[in-house]
C-alpha positions in Angstrom: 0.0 0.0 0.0 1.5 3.2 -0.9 3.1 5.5 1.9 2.4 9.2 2.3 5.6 10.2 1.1 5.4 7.7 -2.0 8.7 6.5 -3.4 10.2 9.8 -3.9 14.1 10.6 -2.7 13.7 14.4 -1.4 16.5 14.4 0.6 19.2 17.6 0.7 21.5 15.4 0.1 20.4 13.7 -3.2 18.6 17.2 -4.4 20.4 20.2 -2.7 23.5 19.4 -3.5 22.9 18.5 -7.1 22.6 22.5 -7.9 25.9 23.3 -6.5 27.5 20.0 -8.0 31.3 20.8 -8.9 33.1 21.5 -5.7 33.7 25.3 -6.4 30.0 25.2 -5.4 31.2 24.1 -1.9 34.5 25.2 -1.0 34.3 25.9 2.5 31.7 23.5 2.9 33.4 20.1 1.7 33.4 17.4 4.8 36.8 16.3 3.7 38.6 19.9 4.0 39.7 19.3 7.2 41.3 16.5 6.0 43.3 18.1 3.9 44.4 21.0 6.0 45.5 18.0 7.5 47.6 16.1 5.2 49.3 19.5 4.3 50.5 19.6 8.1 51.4 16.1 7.7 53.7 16.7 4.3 55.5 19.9 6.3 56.6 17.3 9.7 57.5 14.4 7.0 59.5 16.7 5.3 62.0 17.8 7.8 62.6 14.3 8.3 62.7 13.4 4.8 64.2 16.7 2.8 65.6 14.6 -0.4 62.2 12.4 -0.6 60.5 15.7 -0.1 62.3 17.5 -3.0 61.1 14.6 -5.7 57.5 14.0 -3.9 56.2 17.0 -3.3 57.6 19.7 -5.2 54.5 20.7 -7.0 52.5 20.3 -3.7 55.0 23.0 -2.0 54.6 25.7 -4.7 50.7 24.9 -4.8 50.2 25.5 -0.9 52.0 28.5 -1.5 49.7 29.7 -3.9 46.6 28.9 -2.2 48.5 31.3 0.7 48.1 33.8 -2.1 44.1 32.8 -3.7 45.7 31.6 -6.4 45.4 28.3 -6.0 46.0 26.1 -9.6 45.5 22.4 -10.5 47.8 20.4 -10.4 48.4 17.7 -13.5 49.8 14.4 -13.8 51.3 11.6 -11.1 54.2 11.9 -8.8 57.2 9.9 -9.0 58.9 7.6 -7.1 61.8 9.3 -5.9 65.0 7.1 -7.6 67.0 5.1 -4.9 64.6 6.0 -1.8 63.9 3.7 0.9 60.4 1.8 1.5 59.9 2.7 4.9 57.0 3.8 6.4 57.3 7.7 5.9 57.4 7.6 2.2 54.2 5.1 2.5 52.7 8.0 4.1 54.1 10.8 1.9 52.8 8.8 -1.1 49.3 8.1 0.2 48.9 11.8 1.1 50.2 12.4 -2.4 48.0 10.3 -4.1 44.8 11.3 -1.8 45.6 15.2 -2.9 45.2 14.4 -6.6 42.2 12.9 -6.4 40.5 15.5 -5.1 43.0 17.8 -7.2 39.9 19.6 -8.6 39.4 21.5 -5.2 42.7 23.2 -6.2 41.3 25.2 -9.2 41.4 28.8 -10.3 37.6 28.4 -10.2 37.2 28.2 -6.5 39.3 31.6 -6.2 36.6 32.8 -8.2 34.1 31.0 -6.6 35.0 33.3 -3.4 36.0 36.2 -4.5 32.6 36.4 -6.7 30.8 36.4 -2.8 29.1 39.9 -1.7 30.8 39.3 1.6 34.9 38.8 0.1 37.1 41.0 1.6 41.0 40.9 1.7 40.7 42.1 5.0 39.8 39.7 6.7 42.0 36.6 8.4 41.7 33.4 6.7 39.0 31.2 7.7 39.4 27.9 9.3 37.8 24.3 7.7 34.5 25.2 9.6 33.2 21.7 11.3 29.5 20.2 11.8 28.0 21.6 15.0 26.4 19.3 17.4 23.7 22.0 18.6 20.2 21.8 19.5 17.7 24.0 17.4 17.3 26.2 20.4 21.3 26.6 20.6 21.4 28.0 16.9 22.1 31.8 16.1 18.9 33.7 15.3 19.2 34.1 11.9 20.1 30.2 11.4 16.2 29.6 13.1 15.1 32.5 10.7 16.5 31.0 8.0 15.2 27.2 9.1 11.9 28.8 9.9 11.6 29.8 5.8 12.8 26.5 4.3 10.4 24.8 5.9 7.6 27.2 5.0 9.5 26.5 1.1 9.2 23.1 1.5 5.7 22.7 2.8 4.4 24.6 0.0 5.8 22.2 -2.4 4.1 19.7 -0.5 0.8 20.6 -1.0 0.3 20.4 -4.7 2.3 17.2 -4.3 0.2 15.5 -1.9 -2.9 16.1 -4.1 -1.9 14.6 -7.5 0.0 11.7 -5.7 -2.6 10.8 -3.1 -6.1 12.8 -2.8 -7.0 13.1 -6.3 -6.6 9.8 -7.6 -9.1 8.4 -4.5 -11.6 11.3 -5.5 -11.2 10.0 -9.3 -12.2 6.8 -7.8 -14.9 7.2 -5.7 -17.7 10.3 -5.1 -19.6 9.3 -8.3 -16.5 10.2 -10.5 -15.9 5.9 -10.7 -13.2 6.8 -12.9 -11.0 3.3 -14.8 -7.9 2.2 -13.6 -6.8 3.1 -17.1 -8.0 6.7 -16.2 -6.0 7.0 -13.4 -2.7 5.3 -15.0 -2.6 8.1 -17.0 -3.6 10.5 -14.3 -0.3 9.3 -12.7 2.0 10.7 -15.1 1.4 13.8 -13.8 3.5 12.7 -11.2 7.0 12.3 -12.9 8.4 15.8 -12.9 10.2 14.8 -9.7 11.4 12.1 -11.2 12.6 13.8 -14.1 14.4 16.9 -12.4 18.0 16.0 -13.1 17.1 16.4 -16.4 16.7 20.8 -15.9 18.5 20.9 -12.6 21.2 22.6 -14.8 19.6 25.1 -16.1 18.6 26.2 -13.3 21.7 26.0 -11.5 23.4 28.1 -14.2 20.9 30.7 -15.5 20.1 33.9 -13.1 20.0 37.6 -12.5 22.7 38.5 -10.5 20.3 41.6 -9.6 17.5 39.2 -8.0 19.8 36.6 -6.4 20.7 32.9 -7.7 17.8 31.1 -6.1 15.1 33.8 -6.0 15.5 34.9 -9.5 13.6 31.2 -10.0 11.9 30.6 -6.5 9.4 33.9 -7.2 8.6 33.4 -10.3 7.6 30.1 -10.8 6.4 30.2 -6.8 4.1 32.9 -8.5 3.7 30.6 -11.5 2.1 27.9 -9.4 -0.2 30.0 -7.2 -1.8 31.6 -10.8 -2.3 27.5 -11.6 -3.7 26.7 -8.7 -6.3 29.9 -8.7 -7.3 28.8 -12.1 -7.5 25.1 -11.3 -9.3 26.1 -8.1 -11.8 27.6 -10.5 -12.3 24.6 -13.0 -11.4 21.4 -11.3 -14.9 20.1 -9.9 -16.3 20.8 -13.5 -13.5 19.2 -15.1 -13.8 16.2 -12.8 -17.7 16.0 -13.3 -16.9 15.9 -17.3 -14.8 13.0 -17.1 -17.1 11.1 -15.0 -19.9 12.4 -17.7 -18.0 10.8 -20.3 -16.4 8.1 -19.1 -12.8 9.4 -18.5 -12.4 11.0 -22.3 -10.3 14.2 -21.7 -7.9 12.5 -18.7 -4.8 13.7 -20.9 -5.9 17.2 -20.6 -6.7 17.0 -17.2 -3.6 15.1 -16.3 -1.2 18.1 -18.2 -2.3 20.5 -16.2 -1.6 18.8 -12.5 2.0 17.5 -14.6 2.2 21.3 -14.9 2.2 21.9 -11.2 3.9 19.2 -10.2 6.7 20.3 -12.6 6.6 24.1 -11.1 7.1 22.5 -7.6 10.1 20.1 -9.1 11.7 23.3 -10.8 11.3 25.3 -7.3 12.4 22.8 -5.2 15.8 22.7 -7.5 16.3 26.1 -6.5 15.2 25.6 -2.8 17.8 22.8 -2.4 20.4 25.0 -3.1 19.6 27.9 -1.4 19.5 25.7 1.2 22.9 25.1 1.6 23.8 29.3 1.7 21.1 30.3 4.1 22.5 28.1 7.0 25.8 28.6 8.5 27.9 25.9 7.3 28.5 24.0 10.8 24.6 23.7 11.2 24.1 22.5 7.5 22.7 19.5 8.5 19.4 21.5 9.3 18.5 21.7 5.5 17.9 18.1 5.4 15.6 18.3 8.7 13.8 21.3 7.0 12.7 19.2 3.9 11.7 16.4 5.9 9.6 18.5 8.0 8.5 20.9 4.8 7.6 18.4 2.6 5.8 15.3 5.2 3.9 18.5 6.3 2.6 20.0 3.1 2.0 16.3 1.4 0.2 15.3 4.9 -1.9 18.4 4.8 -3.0 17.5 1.4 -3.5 14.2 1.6 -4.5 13.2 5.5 -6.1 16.1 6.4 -8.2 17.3 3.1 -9.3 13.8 2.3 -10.8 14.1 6.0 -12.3 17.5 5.9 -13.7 16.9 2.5 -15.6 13.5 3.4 -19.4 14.2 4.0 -19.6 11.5 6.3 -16.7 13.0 8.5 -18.3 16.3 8.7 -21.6 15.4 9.9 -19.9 13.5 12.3 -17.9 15.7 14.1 -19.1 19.6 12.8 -23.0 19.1 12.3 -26.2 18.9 13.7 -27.9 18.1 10.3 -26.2 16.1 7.5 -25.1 17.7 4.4 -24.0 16.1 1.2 -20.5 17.6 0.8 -18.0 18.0 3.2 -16.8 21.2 5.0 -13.6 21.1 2.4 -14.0 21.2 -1.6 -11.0 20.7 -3.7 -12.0 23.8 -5.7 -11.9 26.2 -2.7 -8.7 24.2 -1.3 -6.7 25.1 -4.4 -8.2 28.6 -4.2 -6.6 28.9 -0.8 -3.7 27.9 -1.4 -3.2 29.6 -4.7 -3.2 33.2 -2.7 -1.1 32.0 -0.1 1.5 30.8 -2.6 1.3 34.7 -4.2 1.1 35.9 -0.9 4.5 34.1 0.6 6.1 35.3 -3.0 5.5 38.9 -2.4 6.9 38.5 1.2 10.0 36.8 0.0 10.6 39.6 -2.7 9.9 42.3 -0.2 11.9 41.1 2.9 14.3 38.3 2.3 17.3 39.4 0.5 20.1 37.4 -1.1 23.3 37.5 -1.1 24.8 38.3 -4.6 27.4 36.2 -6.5 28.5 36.2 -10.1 27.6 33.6 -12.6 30.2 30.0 -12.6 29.6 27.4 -14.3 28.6 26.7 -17.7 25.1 24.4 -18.0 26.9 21.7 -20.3 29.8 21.3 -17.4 27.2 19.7 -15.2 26.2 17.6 -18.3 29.5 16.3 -18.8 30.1 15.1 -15.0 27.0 13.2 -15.1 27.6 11.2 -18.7 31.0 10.7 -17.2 29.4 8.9 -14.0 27.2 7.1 -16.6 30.0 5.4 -18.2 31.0 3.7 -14.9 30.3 -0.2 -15.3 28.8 -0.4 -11.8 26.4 2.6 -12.2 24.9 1.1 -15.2 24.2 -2.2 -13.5 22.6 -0.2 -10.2 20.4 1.9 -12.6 19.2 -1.6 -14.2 18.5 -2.7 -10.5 16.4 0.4 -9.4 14.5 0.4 -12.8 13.3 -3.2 -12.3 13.8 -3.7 -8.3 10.0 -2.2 -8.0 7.8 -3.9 -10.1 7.8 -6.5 -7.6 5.5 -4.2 -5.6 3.8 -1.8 -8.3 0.2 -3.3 -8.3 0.6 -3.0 -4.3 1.8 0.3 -4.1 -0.8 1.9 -7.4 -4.1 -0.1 -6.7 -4.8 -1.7 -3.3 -5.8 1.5 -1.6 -8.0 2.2 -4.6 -9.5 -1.2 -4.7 -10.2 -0.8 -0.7 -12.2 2.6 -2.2 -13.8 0.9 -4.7 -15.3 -2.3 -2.4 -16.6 0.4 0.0 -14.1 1.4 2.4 -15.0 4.9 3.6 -13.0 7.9 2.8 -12.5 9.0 6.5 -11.2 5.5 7.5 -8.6 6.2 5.1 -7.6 9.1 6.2 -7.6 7.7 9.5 -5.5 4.8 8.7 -3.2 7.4 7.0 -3.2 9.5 10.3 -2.1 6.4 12.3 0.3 5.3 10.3 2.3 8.8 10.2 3.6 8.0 13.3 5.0 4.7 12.9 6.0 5.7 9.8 8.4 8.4 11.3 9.4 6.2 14.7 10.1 3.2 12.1 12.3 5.3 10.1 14.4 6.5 12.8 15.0 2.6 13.6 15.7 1.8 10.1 18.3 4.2 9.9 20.0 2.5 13.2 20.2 -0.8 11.0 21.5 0.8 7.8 25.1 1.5 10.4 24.8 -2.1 11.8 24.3 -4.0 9.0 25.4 -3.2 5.2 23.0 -0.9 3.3 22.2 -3.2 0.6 22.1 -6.6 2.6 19.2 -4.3 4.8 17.7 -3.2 1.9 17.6 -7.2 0.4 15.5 -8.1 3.2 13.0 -5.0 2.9 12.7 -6.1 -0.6 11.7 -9.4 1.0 9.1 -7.8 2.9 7.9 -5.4 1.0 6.5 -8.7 -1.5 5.7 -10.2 1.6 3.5 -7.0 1.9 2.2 -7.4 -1.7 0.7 -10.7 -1.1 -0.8 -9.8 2.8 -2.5 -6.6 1.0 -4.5 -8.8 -2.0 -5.5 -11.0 1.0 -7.1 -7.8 2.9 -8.7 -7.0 0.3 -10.2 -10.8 -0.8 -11.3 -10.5 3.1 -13.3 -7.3 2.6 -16.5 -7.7 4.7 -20.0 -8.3 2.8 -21.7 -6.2 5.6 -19.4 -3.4 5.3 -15.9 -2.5 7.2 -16.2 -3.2 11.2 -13.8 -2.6 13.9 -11.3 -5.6 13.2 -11.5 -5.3 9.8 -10.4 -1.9 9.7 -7.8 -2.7 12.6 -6.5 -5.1 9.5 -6.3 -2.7 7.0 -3.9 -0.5 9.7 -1.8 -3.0 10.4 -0.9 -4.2 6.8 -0.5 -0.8 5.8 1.8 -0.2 9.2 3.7 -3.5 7.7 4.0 -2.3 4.3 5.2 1.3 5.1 7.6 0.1 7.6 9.6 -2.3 4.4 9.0 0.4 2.2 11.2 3.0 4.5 13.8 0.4 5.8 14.5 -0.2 1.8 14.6 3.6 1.1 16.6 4.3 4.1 19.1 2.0 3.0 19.5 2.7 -0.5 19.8 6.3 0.6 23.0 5.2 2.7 24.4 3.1 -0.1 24.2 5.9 -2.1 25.9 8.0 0.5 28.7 5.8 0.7 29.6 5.6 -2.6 29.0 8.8 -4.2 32.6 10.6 -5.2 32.5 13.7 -2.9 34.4 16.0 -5.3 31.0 15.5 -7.7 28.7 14.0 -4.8 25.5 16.5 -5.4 25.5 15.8 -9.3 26.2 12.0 -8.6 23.7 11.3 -5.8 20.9 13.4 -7.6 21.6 11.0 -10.2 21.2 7.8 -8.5 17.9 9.0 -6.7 16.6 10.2 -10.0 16.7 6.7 -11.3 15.8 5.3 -8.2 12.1 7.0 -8.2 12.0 6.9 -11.8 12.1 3.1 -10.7 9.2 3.4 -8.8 6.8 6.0 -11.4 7.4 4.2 -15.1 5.4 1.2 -14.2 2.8 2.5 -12.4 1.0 4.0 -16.1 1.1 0.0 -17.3 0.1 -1.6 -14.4 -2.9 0.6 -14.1 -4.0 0.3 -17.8 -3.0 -4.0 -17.6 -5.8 -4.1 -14.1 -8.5 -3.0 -16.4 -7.6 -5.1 -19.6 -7.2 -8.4 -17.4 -10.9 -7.6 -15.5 -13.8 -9.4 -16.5 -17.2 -8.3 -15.1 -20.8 -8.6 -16.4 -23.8 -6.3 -15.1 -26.6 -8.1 -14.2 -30.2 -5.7 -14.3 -32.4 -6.4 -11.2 -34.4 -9.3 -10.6 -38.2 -8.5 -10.8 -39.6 -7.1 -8.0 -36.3 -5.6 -6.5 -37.0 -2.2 -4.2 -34.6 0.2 -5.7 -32.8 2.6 -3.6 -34.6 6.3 -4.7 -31.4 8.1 -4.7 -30.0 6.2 -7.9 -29.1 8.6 -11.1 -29.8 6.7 -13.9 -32.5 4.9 -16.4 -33.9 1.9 -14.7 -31.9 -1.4 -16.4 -34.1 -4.4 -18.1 -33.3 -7.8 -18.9 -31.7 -6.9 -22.1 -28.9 -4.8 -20.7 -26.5 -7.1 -20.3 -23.4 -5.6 -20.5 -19.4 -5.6 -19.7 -18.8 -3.0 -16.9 -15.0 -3.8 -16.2 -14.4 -0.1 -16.4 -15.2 2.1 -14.1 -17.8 4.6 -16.2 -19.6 1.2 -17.1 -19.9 -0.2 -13.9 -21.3 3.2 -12.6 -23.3 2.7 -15.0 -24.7 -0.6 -14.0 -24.8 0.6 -10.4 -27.0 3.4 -11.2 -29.7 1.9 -12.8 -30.1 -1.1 -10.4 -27.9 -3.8 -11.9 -25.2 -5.6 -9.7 -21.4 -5.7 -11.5 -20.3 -9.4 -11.4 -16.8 -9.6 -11.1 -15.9 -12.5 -12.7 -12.2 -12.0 -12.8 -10.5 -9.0 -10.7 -7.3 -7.8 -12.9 -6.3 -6.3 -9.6 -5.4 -9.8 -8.2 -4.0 -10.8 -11.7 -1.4 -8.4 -11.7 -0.4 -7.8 -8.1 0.6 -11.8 -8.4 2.2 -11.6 -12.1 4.3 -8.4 -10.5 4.8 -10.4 -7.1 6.2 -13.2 -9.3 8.3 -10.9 -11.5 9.8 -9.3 -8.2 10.9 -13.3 -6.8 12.2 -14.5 -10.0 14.3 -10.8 -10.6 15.1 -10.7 -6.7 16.6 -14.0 -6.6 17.8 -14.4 -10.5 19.7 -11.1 -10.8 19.3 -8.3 -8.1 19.9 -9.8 -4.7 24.0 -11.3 -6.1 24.2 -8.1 -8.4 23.4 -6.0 -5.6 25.8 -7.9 -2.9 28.6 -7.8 -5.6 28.2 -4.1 -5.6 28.4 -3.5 -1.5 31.2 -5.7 -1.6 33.4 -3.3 -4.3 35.7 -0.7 -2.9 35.0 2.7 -3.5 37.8 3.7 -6.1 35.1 1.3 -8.2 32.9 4.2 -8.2 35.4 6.9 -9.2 35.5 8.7 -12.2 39.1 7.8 -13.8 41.2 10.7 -14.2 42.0 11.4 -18.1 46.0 12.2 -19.1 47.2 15.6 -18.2 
């Protein structure tokens, strides 16, 4: 069953750093400077004991510390030697490790990051040199004022991405489903490409990274207008969406494509923002409390998506309102996904206007060139091991597609209420978060993908325990332990979804170069919740071609139910209503829709089987041979000088 958060990567790490990818984007910033401060004091002690190895070794190191003394700082090309006739002992093993760990990361030592600096607002010559700053092990409380400032605003960032989000992933597709709409599942497999803007970022992250007005700021000259962008969308969709919604229903899902652009057209304004979010991320917070970005867009983002999902899917239920905020009983609930959208549209215009008008930016001078980024990531490409990892996350989810894209909507579709969903939802957020700080424990014990393995276990183990809760569904409608079941399985299934994407987060952690680690992790998530989106449009579309249902019109003398919409069926209608417009349909005019072959079941056990023969034929060894590799495996070979 899917998870609030889907099986998106939105971590600072993966994202943020992506738009500051080469490490002139970093500088001061780099976890491995300190290190090298380090070896530079190690090179000056070994040298006094060591002056004629010194004079063959590290020559070029000696005139390049001395022109980082003067910001000039120059890469350096080629190997060093081994000086002729020098001993092995265990000071030149050292001189020559430190040698060889400097030119690896001899890209830090460029003309660009002297450029990189000196383009800052806030360079001056007077002022002493800086020192390697380190990670600060503060409470919130215990950070500077500006810092919480600062935190306070990349969540408010982050959480507005979240709400469009949480609607096209996860409130939408449910209102497709039920509330008369009854759209297909075909309907709604195309419905979820409006999804796959996040998944497809990498693909822009560049440009947006490299085009700006130095007069606006890096990150605001894109954050206000397509923040601004989105709120106009979401005024106008706020506008038109109940009537688009009541036309597809009308007419049996015919205009889904154009109805489906225009959420892929929010969704892609809140990928292009959060591109520039992610880096401004890294320049609003001092750089020994960076690690409060990531916090930020956990918090940011589970909020807004929650909101959207949790919350309005409660508030717009009729049953829910009655309950709990009427006397009489009203047909709609005290939320409508018109006047949601309309409230959030002004806000989005009105936090835009307040970040023009009170946050300013520091100013820097353009750097990089779009097609450098390019290059870096066709390089990583080329690496043998990164192409067999993409072929793992492509393939390592179809295992649990049907799962993950139908069971909730099934549950909708046999009568499970809208407000015990939401409830379910609510109870799961929790666990979901408590569970993940556990899983993240493991990932340090155990290796990442020998962790992950075994949540890929589970999650299939999930698959199969969710198509049982729903062959279970009670004839008289959902009771206490029944819905007690469907929390539970969804607890289960959430809890292998996040010890798999905890893992694979660390793995790609690990092995990510850290002179290119933003433009390489961004990759690897990319393809990793590209993994997780591709399938979902076929899996949808294959549920409705494997169904087989018959409507059957009312037996003579049947009391019909007064409140039913359409033309009373006879004998003669006799027809297919596999789809969801047909079996509305059928419903309406009295019939009963005999399933005589649920595609839903079909393909959650062809894509369970898929997942055991894959995990067992290919990923599980492929993906223990690649934990097992040392890291130089996923390094970028140098080319000649």
């Amino acid at each position: 069953m899917p998870t609030l958060l889907g099986n998106t990567l939105p971590t600072v790490s993966s994202n943020s750093l992506s738009h500051n990818r080469l490490p002139l984007h970093h500088d001061a910033q780099l976890p491995h400077a300190q290190e090298l401060d380090d070896l530079l004091t190690q090179r000056k002690r070994s040298s006094s004991r060591n002056r004629d190895d010194r004079d063959h070794l590290l020559s070029e190191d000696d005139s390049e510390f001395e022109e980082e003394s003067s910001m000039g700082p120059k890469p350096r090309h080629g190997k060093s030697k081994e000086p002729n006739g020098s001993s092995t002992g265990g000071d030149n093993e050292r001189m020559n490790s430190s040698v060889e760990y400097r030119r690896k990361n001899a890209s830090m030592e460029s003309p660009a990051v002297t450029q990189n600096l000196m383009a800052r607002e806030s360079f001056s010559l007077d002022d002493p040199i800086p020192k390697t700053p380190t990670l600060n092990n503060h409470g919130f409380m215990q950070l500077p004022l500006s810092d919480r400032k600062n935190f306070g605003l990349l969540v408010l960032l982050y959480f507005l991405q979240g709400v469009p989000m949480g609607l096209a992933t996860g409130s939408v597709p449910f209102l497709l489903k039920g509330h008369g709409y009854n759209l297909s599942y075909s309907a709604l497999g195309v419905f979820s490409l409006a999804s796959y803007p996040y998944s497809l970022k990498l693909l822009w992250s560049p440009i947006v990274d490299a085009v700006w007005s130095q007069k606006v700021g890096r990150r605001k000259s894109w954050i206000m207008p397509i923040q601004l962008l989105s709120g106009i969308g979401m005024l106008w969709m706020g506008s038109q969406v109940e009537g688009m919604m009541k036309s597809l229903a009308a007419n049996d899902g015919i205009g889904i494509w154009g109805f489906t652009w225009w959420w892929f057209f929010l969704v892609f304004t809140c990928a292009t923002q959060d591109i520039a979010v992610d880096g401004w991320a890294l320049t609003l917070l001092t750089p020994g409390n960076i690690s409060y970005a990531s916090t930020a867009q956990t918090v940011g983002l589970t909020a807004g998506q929650f909101m959207s999902y949790t919350v309005f899917l409660a508030f717009e239920s009729p049953d829910f309102a009655n309950k709990w905020f009427r006397s009489s009983p009203l047909d709609y609930g005290v939320m409508t996904l018109g006047g949601y959208l309309t409230w959030w549209g002004w806000a989005y215009v009105a936090v835009t206007l307040g970040l023009a008008a009170l946050k300013r930016e520091e100013k820097t001078k353009n750097e990089d060139g779009i097609w450098d980024v390019y290059k870096v990531m066709w390089g990583v490409l080329k690496l043998k091991n990164i192409q067999t990892i993409i072929i793992i996350h492509l393939i390592a989810k179809i295992g649990f597609q049907a799962n993950d894209a139908v069971t909730n909507l099934k549950l909708i579709d046999k009568g499970f209420s809208q407000e015990d969903l939401a409830l379910t939802v609510l109870i799961d957020f929790p666990f979901e978060i408590g569970l993940g700080y556990y899983a993240g424990k493991w990932s340090t014990t155990y290796t990442p993908m020998r962790l992950w393995c075994w949540g890929f276990v589970g999650r299939l183990m999930a698959a199969v325990a969710a198509q049982i809760t729903v062959i279970v569904f009670p004839t008289n409608g959902v009771d206490t332990w029944y819905l007690l079941v469907v929390i539970a399985e969804h607890i289960f299934s959430t809890f292998t979804n996040t010890v798999m994407f905890v893992s694979i987060s660390a793995f790609h952690a690990r092995i990510a170069d850290p002179v290119i680690g933003g433009t390489y992790m961004t990759l690897l998530a990319t393809v990793s919740n590209l993994g997780g989106t591709f399938p979902r449009f076929f899996v949808l579309k294959l549920v409705d071609y494997f169904t087989v249902a018959t409507c059957m019109p009312p037996p003579d003398g049947t009391k019909l139910d007064a409140k039913l919409r359409g033309p009373l069926l006879t004998a003669a209608d006799t027809f297919s209503c596999a789809l969801g417009g047909e079996k509305d349909r059928c419903i309406q005019g009295g019939g009963i829709c005999n399933i005589e072959r649920d595609g839903y079941y079909v393909m959650n056990i062809v894509c369970v089987i898929i997942g055991v023969i894959t995990f067992w034929g290919f990923i599980k060894p492929a993906a223990l041979k690649l934990q097992a590799l040392p890291l130089r495996a996923w390094r970028i070979a140098e080319g000649p000088a």
